[in-house]
C-alpha positions in Angstrom: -213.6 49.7 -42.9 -210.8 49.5 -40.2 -210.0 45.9 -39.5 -207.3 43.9 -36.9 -206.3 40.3 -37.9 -205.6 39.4 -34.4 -203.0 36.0 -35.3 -201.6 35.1 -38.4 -198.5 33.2 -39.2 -196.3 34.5 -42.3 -193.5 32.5 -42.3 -191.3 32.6 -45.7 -192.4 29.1 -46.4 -195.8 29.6 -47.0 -195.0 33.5 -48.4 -192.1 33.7 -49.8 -192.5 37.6 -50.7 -195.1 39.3 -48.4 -195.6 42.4 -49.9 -198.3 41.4 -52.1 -200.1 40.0 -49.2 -199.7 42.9 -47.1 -201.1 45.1 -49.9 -204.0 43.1 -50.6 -204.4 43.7 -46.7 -204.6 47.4 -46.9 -207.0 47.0 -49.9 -209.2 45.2 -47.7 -209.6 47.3 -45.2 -207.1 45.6 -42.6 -204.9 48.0 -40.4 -203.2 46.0 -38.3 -201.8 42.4 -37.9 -200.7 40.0 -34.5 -197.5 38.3 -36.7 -197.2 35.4 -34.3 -193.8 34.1 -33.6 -193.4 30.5 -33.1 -190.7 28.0 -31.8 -189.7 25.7 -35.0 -186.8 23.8 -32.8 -183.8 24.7 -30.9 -182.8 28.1 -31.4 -184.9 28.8 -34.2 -188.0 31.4 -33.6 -189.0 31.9 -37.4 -189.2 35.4 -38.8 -192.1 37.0 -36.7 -190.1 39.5 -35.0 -187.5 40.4 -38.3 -191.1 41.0 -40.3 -192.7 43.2 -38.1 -189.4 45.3 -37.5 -189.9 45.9 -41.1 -192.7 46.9 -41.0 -193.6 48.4 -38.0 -196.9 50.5 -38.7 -198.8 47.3 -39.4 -197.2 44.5 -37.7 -197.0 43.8 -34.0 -194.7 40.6 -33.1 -195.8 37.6 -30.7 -193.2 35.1 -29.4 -194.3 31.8 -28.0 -193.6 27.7 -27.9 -196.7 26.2 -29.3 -197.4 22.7 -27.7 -196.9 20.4 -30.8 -193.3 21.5 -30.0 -193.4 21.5 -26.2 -191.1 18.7 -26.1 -188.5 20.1 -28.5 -188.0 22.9 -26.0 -184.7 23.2 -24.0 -183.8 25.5 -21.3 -181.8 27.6 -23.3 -185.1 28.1 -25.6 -187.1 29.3 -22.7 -184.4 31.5 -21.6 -184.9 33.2 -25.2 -188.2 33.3 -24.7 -188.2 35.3 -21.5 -185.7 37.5 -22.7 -187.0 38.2 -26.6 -190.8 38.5 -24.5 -189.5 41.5 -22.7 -188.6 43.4 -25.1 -191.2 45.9 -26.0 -191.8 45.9 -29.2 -193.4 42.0 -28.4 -197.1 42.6 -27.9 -197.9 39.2 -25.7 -196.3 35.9 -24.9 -197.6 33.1 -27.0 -199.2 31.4 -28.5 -199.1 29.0 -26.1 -201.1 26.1 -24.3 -202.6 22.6 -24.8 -203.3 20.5 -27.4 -204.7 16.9 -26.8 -206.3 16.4 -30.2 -202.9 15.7 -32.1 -201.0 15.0 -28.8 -198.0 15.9 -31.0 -195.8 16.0 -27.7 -196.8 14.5 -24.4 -199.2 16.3 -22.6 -196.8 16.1 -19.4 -194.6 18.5 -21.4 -197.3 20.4 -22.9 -198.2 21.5 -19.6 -194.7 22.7 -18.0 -193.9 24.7 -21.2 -197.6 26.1 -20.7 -197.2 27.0 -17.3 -194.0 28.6 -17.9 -195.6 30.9 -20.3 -198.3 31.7 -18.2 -195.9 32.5 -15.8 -194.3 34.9 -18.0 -197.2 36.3 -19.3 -197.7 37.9 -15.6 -194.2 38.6 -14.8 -194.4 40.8 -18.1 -197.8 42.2 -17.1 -198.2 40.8 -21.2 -200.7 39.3 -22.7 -201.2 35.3 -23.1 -202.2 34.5 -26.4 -204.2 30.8 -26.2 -203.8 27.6 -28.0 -206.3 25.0 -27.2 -207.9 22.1 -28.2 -209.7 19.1 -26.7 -208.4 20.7 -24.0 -210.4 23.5 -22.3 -211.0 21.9 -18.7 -207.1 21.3 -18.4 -206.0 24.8 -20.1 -208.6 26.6 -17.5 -207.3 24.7 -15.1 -203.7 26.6 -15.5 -204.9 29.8 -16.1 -206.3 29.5 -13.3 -203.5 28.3 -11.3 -200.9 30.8 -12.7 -203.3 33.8 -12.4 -203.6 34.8 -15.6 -206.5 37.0 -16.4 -205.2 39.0 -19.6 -205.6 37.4 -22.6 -207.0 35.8 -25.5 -208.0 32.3 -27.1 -207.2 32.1 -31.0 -209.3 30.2 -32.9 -211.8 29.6 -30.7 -213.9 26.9 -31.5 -215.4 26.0 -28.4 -218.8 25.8 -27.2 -220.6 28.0 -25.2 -219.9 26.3 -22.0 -215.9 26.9 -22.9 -217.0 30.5 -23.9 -218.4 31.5 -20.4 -215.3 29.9 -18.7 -212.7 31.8 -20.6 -214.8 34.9 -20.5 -215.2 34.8 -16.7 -211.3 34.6 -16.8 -211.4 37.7 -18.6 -210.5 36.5 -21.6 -210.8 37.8 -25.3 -212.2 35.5 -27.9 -210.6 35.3 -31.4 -212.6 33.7 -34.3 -211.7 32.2 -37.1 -212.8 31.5 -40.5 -214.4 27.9 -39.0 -217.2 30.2 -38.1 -217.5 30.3 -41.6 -218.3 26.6 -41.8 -221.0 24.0 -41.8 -222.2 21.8 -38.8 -220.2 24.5 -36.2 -223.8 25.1 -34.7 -221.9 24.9 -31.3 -219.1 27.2 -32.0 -221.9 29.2 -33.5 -224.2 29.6 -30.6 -221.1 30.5 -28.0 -220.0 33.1 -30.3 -224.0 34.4 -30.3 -223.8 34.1 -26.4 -220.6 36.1 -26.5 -220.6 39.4 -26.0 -219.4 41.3 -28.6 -216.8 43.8 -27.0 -215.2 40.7 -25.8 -214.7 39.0 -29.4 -212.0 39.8 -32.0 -211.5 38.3 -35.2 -208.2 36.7 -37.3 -207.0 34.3 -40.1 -204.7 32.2 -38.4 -203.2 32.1 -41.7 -202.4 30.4 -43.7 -204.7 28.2 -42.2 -208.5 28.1 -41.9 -209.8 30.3 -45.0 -213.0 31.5 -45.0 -215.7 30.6 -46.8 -215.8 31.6 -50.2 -211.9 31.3 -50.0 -211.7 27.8 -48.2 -209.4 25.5 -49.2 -207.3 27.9 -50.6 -204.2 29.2 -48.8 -205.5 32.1 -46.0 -203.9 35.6 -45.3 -205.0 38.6 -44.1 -207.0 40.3 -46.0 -209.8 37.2 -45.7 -210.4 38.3 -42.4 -213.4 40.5 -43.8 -215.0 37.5 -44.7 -215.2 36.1 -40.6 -216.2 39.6 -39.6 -218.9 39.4 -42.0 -219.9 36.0 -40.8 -220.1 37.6 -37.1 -222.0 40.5 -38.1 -224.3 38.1 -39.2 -224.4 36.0 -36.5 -224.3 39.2 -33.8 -227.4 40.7 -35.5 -225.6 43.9 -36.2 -224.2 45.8 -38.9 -220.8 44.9 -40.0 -219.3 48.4 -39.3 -220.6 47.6 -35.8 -218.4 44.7 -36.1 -215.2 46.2 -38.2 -215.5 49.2 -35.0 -216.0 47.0 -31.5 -213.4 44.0 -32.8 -210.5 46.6 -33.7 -211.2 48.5 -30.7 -210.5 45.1 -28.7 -207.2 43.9 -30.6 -206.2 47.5 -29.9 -206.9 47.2 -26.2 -205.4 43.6 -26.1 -202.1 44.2 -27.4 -201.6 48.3 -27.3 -201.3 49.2 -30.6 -200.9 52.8 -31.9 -203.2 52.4 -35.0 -203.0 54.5 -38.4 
């Protein structure tokens, strides 16, 4: 089994020594990991880039401003941005976008910081990696405004109205472990309208276990447990599954993979 978890966050607060968790990876079957790097206030990006610099043949580094902290952002912090998003070893701008479910800063300034990334995204010919929730006619909205047509929404947990709109953009889909879950009949049936060369799979951890690991802290190496949920769901063998989804992450984001 060759596997991609397409997002996770591991950031030393939640694991404070890695290595176990990136063995338990490899165990799994997981070749490669998105370590998305995140905005935590002015001038302070987290350890997503420092990380995946150690450990290069299994990391790839994000950089983005997610929009709970869209307000916190100064100009400074988006001229960091645009310069830490060009270097190369950054595989896509992001994650970025809209959230109007915790509203955590106004959705005025969730906007301009989105739009801002957007634009980067296709000044860097990059990739936009998508946060969104309650929010899908407004985030389409700016895609399509800012022209951005290379990407992927993480975590998607729309329905399949939300599917066809981001997939008509050209968008990837990333699933989560909430496919995992009961009463997401909707997410279920856009994931089963998907196609599946379009459709990648991550933990978002440490957030959003799996079933049988939910409630738990998540990590990597749980991301077997979503693939087998959308093998399942997909009709096809979970090798079929393991194969299309890393050959999509790999697409998405370039990687050279071991």
């Amino acid at each position: 089994m060759r596997l991609v978890d397409a997002h996770c966050h591991l950031e030393v607060k939640d694991f404070a020594d890695v290595g176990p968790v990136l063995e338990r990876a490899r165990a799994a079957g997981i070749v490669h990991a998105i370590v998305v790097g995140q905005f935590h206030g002015p001038g302070q990006w987290g350890n997503a880039l420092e990380l995946a610099a150690r450990h290069p043949e299994f990391l790839s580094p994000t950089l983005g401003i997610h929009p709970h902290e869209a307000a916190r952002a100064t100009d400074e912090d988006l001229a960091m941005l645009d310069s830490t998003c060009a270097r190369p070893e950054v595989r896509a701008v992001g994650e970025a976008g809209l959230d109007y479910y915790y509203d955590h800063s106004p959705r005025e300034a969730q906007a301009r910081i989105f739009r801002h990334q957007c634009e980067l995204a296709v000044k860097l010919g990059k990739p936009l990696v998508v946060h969104v929730r309650d929010a899908h006619e407004d985030c389409d909205a700016i895609l399509g405004e800012a022209k951005v047509s290379r990407g992927v929404i993480h975590c998607f947990t729309g329905d399949t109205d939300a599917a066809r709109r981001y997939l008509d953009r050209g968008f990837f889909l990333s699933l989560s472990g909430v496919i995992t879950y009961k009463k997401t009949e909707a997410l279920q049936d856009a994931v089963r309208f998907a196609p599946l060369d379009r459709l990648m799979v991550e933990t978002d951890s440490p957030y959003l276990a799996p079933v049988p690991h939910r409630g738990r802290k998540n990590e990597p190496s749980h991301v077997v447990e979503t693939a087998k949920k959308l093998a399942e769901l997909k009709g096809v063998a979970l090798e079929t599954v393991t194969e299309v989804t890393t050959a999509n992450a790999s697409a998405l984001f370039n990687l050279t993979l071991r």
